[in-house]
C-alpha positions in Angstrom: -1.6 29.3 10.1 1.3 27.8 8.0 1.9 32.1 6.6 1.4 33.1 10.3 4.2 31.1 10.8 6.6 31.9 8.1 5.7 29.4 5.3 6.9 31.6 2.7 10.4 31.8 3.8 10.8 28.3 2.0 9.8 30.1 -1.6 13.1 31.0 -1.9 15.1 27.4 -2.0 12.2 26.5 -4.9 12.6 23.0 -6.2 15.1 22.0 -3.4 12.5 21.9 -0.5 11.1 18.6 -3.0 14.5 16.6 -2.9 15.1 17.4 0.6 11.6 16.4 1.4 11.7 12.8 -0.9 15.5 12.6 0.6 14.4 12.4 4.1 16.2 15.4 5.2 19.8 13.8 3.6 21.7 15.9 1.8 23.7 13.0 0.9 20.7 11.5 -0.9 19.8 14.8 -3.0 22.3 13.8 -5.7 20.4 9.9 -5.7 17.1 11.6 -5.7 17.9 14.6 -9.0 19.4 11.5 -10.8 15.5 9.8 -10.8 13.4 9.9 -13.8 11.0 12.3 -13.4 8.0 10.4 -13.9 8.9 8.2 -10.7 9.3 11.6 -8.6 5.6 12.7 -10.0 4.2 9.6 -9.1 5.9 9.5 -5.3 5.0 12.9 -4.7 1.4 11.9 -5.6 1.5 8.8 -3.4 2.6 11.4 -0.5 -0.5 13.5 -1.6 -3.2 11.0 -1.6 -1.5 9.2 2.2 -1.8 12.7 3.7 -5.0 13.6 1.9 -6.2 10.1 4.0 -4.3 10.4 6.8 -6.3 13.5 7.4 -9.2 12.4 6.4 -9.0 9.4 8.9 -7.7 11.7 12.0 -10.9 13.2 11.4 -13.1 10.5 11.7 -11.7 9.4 14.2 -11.8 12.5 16.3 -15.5 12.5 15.4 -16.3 9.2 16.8 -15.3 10.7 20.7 
């Protein structure tokens, strides 16, 4: 669904869509977020990764249970 919709056309800002992504959307904020030690990037995006990984999980369940 996502390359139905044009996922792809993102490719092309590369490492960019990340710090706009952990910057809320601020482009104010992209110089704060560059200027983090890499290590505490890794381990937010990974938080991100295992909420949505649950999230989803629990959307399902819950779905399930109607």
């Amino acid at each position: 669904m996502e390359k139905k919709a044009g996922i792809q056309a993102f490719e092309k800002f590369n490492y960019v869509n990340t710090v706009n992504i952990l910057a809320g959307g601020d482009v104010t904020k992209w110089a704060d977020i560059l200027a983090l030690p890499y290590e505490r990037i890794l381990t937010k995006l990974l938080l991100n990764k295992t909420e949505a990984g649950y999230q989803r999980k629990y959307q399902e369940l819950l779905n399930g249970q109607r």
